[in-house]
C-alpha positions as CSV (number, residue, x, y, z in Angstrom):
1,X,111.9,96.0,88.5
2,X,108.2,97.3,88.2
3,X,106.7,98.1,84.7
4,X,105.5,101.5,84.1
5,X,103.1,102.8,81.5
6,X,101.0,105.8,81.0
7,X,99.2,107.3,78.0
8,X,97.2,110.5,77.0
9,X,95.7,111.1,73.6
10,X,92.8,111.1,71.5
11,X,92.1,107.2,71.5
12,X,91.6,107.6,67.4
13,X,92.7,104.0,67.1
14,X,91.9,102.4,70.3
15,X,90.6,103.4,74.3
16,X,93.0,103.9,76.8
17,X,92.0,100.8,78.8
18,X,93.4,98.8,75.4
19,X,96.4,101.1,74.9
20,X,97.3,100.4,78.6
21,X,97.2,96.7,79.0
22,X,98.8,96.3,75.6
23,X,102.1,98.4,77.4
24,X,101.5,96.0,80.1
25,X,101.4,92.7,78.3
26,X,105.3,94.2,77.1
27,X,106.3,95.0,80.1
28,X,105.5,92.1,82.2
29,X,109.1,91.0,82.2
30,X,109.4,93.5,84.5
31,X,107.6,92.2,87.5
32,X,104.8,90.0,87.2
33,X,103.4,89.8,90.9
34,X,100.3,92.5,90.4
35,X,99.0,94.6,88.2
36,X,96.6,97.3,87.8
37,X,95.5,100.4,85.9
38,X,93.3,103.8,86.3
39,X,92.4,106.2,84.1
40,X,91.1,109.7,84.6
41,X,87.7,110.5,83.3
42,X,84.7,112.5,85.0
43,X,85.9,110.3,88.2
44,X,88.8,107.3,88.8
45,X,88.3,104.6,87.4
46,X,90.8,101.8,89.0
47,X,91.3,98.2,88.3
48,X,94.1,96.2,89.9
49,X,94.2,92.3,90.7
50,X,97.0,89.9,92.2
51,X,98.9,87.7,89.5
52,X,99.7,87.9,86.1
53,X,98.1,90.2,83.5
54,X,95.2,87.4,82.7
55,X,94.1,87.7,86.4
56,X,93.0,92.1,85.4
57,X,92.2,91.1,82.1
58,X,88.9,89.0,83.9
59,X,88.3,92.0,86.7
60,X,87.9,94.6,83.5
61,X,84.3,95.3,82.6
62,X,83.4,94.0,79.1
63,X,82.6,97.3,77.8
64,X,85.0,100.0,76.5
65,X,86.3,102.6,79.4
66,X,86.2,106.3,78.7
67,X,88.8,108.8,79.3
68,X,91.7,110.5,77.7
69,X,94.6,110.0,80.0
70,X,95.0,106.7,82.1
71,X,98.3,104.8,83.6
72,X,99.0,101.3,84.5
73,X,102.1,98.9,86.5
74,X,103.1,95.5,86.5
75,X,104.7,95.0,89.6
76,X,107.5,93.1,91.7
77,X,106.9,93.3,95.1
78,X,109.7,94.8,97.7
79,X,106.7,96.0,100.2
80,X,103.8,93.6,101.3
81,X,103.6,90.9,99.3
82,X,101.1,90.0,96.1
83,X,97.9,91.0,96.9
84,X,95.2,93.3,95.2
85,X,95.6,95.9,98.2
86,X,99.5,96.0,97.6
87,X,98.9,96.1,93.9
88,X,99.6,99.5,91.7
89,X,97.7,101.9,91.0
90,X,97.2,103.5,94.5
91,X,95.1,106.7,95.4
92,X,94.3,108.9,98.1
93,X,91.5,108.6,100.4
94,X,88.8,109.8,98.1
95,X,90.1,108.7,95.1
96,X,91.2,112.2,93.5
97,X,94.4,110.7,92.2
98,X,96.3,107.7,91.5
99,X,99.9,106.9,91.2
100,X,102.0,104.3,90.3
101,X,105.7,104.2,91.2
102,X,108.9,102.2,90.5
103,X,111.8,102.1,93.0
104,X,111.5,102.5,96.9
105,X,111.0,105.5,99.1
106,X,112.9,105.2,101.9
107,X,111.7,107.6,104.5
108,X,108.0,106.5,103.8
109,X,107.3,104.7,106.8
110,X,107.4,108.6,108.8
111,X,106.0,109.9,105.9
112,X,103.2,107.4,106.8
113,X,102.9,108.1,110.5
114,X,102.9,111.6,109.9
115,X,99.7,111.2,107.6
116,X,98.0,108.4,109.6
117,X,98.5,111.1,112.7
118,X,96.3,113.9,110.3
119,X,93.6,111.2,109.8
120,X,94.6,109.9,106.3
121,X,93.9,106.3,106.1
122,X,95.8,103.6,104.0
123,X,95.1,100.3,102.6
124,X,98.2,98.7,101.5
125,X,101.7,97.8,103.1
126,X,103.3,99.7,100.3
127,X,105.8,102.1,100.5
128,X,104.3,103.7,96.9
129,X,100.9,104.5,98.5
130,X,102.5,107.6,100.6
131,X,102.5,109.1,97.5
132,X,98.9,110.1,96.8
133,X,98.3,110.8,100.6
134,X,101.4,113.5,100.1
135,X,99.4,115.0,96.9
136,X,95.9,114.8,98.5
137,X,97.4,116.5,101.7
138,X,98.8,119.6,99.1
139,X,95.3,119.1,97.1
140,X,93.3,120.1,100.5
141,X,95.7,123.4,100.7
142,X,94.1,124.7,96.8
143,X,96.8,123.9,94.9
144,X,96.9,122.8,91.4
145,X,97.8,119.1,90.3
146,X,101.5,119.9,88.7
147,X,102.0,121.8,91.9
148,X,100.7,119.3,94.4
149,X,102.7,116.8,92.5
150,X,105.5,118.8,92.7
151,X,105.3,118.9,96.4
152,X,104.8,115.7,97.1
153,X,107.9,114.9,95.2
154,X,110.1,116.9,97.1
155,X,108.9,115.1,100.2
156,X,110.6,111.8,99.2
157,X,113.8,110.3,99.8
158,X,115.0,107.1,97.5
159,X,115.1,105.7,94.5
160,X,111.6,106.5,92.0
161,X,109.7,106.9,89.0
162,X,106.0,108.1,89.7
163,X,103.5,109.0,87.1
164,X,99.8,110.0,88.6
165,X,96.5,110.9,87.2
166,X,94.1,112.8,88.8
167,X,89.9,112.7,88.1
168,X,88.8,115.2,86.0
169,X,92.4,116.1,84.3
170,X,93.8,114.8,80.8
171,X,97.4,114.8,81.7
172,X,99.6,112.6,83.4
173,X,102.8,113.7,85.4
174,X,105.8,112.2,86.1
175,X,109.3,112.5,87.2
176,X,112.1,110.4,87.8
177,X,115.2,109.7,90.0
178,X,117.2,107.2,89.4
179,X,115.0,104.7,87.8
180,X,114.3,104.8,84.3
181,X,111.3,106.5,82.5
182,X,111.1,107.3,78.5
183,X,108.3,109.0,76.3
184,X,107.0,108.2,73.4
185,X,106.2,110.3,71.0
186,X,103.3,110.2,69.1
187,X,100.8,112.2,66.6
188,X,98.1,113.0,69.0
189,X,99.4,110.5,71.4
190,X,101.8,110.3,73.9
191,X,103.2,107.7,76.2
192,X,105.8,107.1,79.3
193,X,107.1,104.1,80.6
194,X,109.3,102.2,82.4
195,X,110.9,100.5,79.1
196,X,110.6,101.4,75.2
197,X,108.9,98.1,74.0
198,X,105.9,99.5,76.3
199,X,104.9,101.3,73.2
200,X,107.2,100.4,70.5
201,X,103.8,99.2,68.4
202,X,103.0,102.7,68.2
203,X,105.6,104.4,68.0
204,X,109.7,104.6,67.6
205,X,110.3,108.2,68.8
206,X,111.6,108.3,72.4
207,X,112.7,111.0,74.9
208,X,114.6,109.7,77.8
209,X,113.6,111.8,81.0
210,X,117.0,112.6,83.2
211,X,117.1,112.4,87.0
212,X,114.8,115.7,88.5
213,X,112.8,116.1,85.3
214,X,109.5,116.3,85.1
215,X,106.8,115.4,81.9
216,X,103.2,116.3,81.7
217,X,101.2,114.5,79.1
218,X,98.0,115.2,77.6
219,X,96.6,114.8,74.3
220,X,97.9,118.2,73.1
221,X,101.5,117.2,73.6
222,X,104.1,116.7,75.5
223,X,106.3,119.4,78.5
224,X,108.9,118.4,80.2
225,X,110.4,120.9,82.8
226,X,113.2,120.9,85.7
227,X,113.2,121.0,89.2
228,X,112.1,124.4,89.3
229,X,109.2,124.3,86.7
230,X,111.5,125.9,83.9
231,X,111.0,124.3,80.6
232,X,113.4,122.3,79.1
233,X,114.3,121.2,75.8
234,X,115.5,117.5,74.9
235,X,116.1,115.4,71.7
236,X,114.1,113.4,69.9
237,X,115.6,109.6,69.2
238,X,114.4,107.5,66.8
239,X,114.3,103.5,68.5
240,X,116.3,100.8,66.0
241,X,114.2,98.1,67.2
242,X,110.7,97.1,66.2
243,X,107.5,95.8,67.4
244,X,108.1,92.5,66.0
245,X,111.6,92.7,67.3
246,X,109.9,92.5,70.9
247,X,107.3,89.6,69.9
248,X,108.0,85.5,70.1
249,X,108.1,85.1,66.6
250,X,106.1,81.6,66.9
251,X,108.5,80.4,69.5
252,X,106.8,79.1,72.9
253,X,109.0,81.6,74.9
254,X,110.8,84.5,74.6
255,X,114.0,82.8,76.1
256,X,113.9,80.5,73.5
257,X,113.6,82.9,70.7
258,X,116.2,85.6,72.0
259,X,118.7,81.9,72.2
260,X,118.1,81.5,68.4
261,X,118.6,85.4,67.8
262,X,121.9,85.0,68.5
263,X,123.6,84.4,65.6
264,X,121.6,87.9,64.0
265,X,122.7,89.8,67.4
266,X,126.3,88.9,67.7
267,X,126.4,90.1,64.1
268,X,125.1,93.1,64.8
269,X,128.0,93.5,68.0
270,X,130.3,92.8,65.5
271,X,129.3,95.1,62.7
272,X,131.8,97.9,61.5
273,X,134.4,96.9,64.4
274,X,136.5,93.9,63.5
275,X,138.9,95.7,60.7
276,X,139.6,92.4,58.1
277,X,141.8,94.7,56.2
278,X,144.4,95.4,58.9
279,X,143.7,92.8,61.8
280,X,142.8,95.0,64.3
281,X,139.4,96.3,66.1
282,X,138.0,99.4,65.8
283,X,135.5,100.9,67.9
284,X,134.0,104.3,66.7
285,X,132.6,105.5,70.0
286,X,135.7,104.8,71.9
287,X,138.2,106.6,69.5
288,X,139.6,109.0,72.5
289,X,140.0,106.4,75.1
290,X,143.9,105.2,75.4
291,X,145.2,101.9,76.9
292,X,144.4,101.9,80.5
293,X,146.7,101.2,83.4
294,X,144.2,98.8,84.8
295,X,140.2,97.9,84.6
296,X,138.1,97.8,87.8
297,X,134.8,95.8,86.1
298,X,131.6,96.3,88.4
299,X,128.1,94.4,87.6
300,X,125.8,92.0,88.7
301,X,124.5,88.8,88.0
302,X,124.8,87.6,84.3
303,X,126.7,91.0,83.5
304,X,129.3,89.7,86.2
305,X,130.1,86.7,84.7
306,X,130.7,88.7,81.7
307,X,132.8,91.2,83.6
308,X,134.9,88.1,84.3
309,X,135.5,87.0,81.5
310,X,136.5,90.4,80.3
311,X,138.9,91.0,83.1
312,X,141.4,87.8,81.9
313,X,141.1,89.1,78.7
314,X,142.3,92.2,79.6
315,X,145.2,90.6,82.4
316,X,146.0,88.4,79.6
317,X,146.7,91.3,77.5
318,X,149.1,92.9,80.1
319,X,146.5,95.4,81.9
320,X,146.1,94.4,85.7
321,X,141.9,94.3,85.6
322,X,139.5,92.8,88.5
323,X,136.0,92.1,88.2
324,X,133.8,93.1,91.1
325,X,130.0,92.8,92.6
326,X,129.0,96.1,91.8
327,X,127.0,95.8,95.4
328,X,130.8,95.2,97.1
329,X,132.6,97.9,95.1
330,X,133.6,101.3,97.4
331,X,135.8,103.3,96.1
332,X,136.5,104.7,100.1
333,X,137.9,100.8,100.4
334,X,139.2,99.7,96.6
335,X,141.9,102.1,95.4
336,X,140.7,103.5,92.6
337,X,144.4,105.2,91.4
338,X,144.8,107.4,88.3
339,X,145.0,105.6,85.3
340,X,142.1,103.4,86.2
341,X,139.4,102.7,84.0
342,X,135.8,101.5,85.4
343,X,133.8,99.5,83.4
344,X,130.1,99.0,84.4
345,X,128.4,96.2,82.8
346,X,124.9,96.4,82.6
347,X,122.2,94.8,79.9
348,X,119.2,97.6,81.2
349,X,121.9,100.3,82.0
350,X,119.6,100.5,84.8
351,X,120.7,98.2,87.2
352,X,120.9,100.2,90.7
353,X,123.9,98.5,91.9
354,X,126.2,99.3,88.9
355,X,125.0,102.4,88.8
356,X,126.0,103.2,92.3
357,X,129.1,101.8,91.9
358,X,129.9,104.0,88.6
359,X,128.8,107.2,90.6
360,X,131.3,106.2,93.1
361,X,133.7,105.9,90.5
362,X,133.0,109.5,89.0
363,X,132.9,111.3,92.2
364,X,136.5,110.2,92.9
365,X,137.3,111.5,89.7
366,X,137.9,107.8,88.0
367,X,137.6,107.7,83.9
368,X,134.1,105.4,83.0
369,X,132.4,103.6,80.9
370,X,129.5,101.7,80.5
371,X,128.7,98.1,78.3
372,X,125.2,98.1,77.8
373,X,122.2,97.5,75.5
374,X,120.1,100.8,75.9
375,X,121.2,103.5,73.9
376,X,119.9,106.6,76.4
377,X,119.8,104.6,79.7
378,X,121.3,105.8,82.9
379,X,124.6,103.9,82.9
380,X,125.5,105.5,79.1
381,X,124.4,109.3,79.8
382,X,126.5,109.3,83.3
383,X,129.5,107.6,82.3
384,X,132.5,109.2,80.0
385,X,132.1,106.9,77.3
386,X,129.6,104.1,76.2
387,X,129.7,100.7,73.9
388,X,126.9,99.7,72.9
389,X,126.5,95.7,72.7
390,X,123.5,96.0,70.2
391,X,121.5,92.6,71.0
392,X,118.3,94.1,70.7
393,X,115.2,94.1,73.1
394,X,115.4,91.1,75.4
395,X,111.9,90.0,77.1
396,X,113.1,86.9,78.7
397,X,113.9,86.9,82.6
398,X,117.0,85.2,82.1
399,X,119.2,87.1,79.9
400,X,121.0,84.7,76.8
401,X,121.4,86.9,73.6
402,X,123.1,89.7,75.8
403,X,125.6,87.6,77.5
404,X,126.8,86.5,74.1
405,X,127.1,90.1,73.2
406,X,128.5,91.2,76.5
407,X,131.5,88.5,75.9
408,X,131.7,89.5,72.3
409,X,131.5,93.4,73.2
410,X,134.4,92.8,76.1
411,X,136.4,90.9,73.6
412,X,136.5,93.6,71.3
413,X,137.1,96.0,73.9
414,X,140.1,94.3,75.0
415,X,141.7,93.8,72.0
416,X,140.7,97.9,70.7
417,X,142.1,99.3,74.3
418,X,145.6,97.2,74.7
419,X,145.9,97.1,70.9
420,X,146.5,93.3,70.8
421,X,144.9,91.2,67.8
422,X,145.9,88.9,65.4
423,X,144.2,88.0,62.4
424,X,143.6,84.8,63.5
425,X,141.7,86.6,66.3
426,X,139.9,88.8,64.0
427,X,138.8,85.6,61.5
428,X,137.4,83.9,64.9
429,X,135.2,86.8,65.8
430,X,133.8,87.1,62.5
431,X,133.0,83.7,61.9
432,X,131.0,83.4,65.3
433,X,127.4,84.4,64.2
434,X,127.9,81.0,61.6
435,X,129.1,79.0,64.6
436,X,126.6,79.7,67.1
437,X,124.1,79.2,64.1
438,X,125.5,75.6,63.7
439,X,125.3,74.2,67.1
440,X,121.5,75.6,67.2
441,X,120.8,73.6,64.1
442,X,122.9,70.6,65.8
443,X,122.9,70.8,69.5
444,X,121.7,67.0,71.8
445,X,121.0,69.4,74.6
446,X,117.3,68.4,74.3
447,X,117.9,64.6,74.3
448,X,120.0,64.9,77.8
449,X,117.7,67.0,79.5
450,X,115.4,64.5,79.0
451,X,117.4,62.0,80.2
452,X,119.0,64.3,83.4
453,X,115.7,66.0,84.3
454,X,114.5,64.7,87.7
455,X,118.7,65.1,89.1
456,X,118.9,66.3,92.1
457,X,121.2,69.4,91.5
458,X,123.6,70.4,88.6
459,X,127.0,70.9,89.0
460,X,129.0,73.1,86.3
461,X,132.9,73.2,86.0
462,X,135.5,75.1,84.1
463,X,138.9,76.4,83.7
464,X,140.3,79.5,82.6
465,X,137.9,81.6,80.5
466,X,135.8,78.6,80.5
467,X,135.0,79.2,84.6
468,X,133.1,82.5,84.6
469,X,130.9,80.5,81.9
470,X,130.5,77.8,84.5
471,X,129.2,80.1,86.9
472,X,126.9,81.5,84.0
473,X,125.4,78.0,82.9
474,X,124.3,77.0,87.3
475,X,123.0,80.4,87.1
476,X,120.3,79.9,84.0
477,X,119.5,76.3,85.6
478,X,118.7,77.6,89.0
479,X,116.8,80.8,87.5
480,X,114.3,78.8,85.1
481,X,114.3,75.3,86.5
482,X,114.4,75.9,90.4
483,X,117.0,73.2,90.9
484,X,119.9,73.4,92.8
485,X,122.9,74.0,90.6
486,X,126.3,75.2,91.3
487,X,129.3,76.3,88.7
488,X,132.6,76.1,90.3
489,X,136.3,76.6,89.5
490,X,137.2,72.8,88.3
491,X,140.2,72.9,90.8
492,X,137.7,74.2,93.7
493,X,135.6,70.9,93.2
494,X,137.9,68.7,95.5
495,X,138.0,71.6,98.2
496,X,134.9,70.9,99.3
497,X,131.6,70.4,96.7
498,X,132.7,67.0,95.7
499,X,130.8,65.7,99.1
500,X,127.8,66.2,97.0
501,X,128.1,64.2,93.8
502,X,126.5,61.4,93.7
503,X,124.6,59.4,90.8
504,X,122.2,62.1,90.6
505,X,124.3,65.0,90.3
506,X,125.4,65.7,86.6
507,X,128.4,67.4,85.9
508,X,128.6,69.8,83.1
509,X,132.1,70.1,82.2
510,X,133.5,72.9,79.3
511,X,137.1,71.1,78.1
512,X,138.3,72.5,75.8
513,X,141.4,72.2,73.7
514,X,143.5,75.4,75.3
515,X,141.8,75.6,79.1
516,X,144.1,73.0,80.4
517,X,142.2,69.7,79.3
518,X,144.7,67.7,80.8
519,X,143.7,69.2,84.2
520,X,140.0,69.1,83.5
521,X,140.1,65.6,82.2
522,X,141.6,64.7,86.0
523,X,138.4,66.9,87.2
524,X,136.6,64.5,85.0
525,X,137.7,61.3,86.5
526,X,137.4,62.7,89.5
527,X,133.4,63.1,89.5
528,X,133.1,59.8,87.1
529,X,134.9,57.7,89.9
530,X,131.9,58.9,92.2
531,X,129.0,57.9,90.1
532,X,128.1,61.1,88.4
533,X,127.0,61.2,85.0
534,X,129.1,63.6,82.5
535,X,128.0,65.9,80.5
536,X,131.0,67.2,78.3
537,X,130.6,70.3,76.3
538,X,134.0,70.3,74.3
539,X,136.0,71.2,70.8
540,X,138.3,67.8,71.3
541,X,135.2,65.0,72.1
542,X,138.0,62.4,71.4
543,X,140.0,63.9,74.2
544,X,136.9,63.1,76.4
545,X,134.5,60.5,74.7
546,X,135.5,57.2,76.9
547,X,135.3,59.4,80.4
548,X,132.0,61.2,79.3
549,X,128.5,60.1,79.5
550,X,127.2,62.7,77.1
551,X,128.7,65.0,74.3
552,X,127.8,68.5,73.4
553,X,130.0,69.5,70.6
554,X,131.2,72.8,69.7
555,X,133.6,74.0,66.6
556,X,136.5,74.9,67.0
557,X,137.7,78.7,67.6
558,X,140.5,81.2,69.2
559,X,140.9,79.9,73.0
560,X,139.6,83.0,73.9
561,X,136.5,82.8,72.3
562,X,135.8,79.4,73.2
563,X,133.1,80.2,76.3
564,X,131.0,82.2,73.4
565,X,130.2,79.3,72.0
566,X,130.2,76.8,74.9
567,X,127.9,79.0,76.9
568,X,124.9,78.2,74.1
569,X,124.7,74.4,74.9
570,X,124.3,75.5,78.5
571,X,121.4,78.0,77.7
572,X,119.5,75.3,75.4
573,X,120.5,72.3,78.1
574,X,118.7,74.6,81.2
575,X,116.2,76.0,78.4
576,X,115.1,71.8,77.9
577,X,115.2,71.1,81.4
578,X,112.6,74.0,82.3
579,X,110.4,72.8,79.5
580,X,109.8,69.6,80.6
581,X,109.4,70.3,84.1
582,X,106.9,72.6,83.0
583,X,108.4,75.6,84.8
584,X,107.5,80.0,84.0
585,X,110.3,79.9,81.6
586,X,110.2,83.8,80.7
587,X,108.7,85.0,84.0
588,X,110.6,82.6,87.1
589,X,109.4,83.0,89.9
590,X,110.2,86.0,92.3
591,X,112.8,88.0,90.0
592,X,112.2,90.9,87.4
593,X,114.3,91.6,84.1
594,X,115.7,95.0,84.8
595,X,116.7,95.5,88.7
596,X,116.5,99.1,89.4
597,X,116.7,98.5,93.4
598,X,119.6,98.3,95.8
């Protein structure tokens, strides 16, 4: 959720003030209701507005602010809603410090009485702005900042990451339980935030903070200690993506961009894995794990469609595998027997529901791993083993280039942990980077948005691996369009959603040559009879061409593959659909990129 960023150093190229709301234009994926920043001079000097970034670009004075240590937060409301009150930074009652958190405290509303009762006074329905009432109260007993920090910190329950300045100080503190927080590290500056491309234009070395520690920057360096103030030594990584990596690139929207960066990321998911030589895939990082007896999947959202479509492949394979809501999964309920390997799927490897889920799995003693896209986060340090999808940074809301990795990665991982491949099934992998780049150069997804755009829902049906990818294609076209859309199981649509076809209700059906296209040719007919328009996204268009009303074309592949390629005419058909109704394609309304809450 919320975007963190903090900075302290000697300003040689620019203020803090610049430094801060440079992090902040980055991280505004992140939450996008408020945002605000304060730096630490002589006194506070705070600045925080309601809206997007533009709205506390116009509230900042025109000259350049002093200062040597400042932070700043983009947020996403869960307490109070968008205002400049409930916006971040928030301080105490004489503006000695100011903190900005990401997460939720949980006991904070008795937190809250208990300070009200000793006179402290608050201005925001926030759950963050107990946090520099707890330091003040330590500040008025003489201790230092790190120590008053400190205390305050051990005061709350939940999920957090906090960093605070205070007036007259260089450093800013921080700490972390679960919810993300990295460092960068610079040459006489230093950074924290919520996500690396915060301050990827500056620099590409990272140390990702672990639940309990603690940092203190200043422009002097960097400390990062343990629960009990005892130093502690971690590694310097170097970042494989770039600052231009995290730009548009000339494209009007990230989400746009990261769909054309597919071909570039599925090669990288593929790179060094699919063996040509022997028709088999390899994947280094998983060398010790053996075949399981079966896969429990957990995720959410997009990264449960994925899971999914990972769990046939594996059943197909002959390992018993489930895919569940990571929110639903309890290992006190869902037998979770020797033998069984969980699989969290998550793009951030933050997401606080997966996580849970996996530390559910590891206290019962279950074997884990993670699929994710941040080498460092949370879901790879705490599980047993990690693969790493490799799609880059992704700025967009909705999440395209790291579905198509997740359903490459799980293919791969399939085939690697059962030890079933072919060579046919090795020549399809490698050849889709050139696919997916051909029905981007080729795709009519444009024409029939434009023709569909003022429908009054989209419906979305599949078979077999083509039905998780149904569920994926309603989900972009309700997250970036606000329309109603729904992806079903072809064979539900009788049971019940079929009262709502009418004329203005296209269906977007994935037939394909292997996903019984007999079957979904009947589903076909079915919605055709009522007046629906068709939109057909197929391998066999003469199969379909006299029942369908519109043809999105993709080449022809292993069956099990298929959805890989389909699933990129139903990101550029939603993609079309939000552009002309003019929508917040990369920021939609009321979500966040990375959700770090339960």
């Amino acid at each position: 959720m919320c975007g963190i960023i903090g900075y302290a150093g000697t300003g040689a190229n620019e203020g803090p003030s610049d430094v801060l709301m440079n992090a902040l234009s980055s991280l505004e994926y992140r939450g996008y209701d408020s945002a605000g920043i304060a730096i630490a001079d002589g006194s506070m000097a705070v600045y925080k507005r309601e809206g997007e970034l533009s709205e506390l670009e116009d509230a900042l004075p025109t000259e350049a602010l002093g200062g040597k240590a400042g932070i700043g937060h983009t947020r996403w409301s869960t307490h109070g809603p968008p205002s400049d009150a409930n916006a971040h930074p928030h301080t105490d009652c004489s503006e000695r410090v100011a903190v900005v958190h990401n997460g939720i405290i949980e006991n904070y509303h008795e937190l809250r009485e208990a300070l009200e009762a000793t006179g402290h006074e608050f201005d925001s329905e926030t759950d963050t702005e107990v946090i520099p009432h707890l330091i003040e109260a330590a500040l008025d007993q003489n201790d230092d900042p790190e120590t008053a920090f400190r205390r305050a910190i051990d005061r709350l329950e939940g999920s957090y990451a906090v960093a605070a300045v205070f007036s007259g100080h260089e450093t800013v503190y921080a700490t972390r339980y679960r919810s993300p927080l990295v460092l960068g590290i610079g040459r006489g500056d230093y950074y924290l935030a919520s996500d690396v491309p915060a301050f990827l234009e500056y620099t590409d070395d990272v140390i990702y903070l672990e639940d309990g520690q603690f940092a203190s920057i200043r422009p002097s360096g960097v400390e990062i200690t343990d629960e009990r103030g005892t130093s502690v030594d971690m590694p310097v990584e170097t970042v494989s993506w770039n600052a231009e990596d995290a730009g548009k690139s000339g494209y009007d929207h990230f989400m746009l961009k990261e769909i054309h960066e597919q071909p570039r990321s599925l090669r990288e998911c593929l790179h060094g894995r699919p063996r040509e030589r022997d028709g088999t895939v390899s994947i280094d990082e998983l060398s010790d794990v053996t075949r399981p007896d079966r896969v429990h999947f957990v995720a959410c959202g997009t990264s449960y469609h994925a899971s999914l479509y990972g769990a046939r492949l594996f059943r197909e394979r002959g390992v018993p595998a489930t895919a569940f809501l990571a929110s639903e999964y309890d290992v006190e309920s869902i037998p979770v027997e020797e033998g069984t390997l969980v699989v969290g799927v998550t793009q951030s490897g933050e997401t606080a529901d997966t996580l849970g889920a996996l530390r559910g799995a590891n206290r019962v003693g279950a074997e884990t791993l993670s699929v994710t896209n941040v080498v460092g986060s949370s879901a790879a340090r705490e599980t047993d083993h990690a693969m790493y999808i490799r799609a880059g940074p992704e700025i967009g809301v909705a999440a395209t280039k790291t579905f198509a990795s997740q359903q490459v990665a799980l293919a791969m991982l399939s085939s690697a942990l059962t030890g079933e491949s072919s060579e046919a099934f090795i020549d399809a992998l490698r050849a889709l980077p050139d696919q997916v780049q051909s029905i981007l150069d080729s795709s009519q997804a444009r024409a029939i948005a434009d023709e569909h755009v003022d429908a009054d829902a989209y419906f979305f049906i599949g078979r077999g691996y083509n039905a998780p990818v149904a569920l994926e294609g309603a989900l972009k076209m309700k997250e970036i369009t606000y329309k109603h859309a729904e992806g079903f199981a072809a064979g539900e649509l009788k049971h019940g959603p079929l009262a709502l076809v009418t004329e203005r209700t296209p269906v977007v059906s994935l037939l394909t040559a292997e996903s019984n296209a007999e079957k979904m040719l009947g589903n076909v007919t079915e919605v055709g009879s009522r007046g629906a328009p068709i939109v057909a996204v197929t391998d066999v268009p003469e199969l379909i061409e006299r029942h369908a009303d519109h043809i999105l074309q993709i080449p022809e592949t292993h069956r099990r593959l298929t959805p890989i390629l389909a699933n990129v005419q139903l990101q550029l058909l939603s993609y079309w659909v939000a552009n002309r109704l003019g929508r917040s394609i990369d920021k939609p309304r009321n979500l966040a990129k990375s959700v770090t809450v339960e």
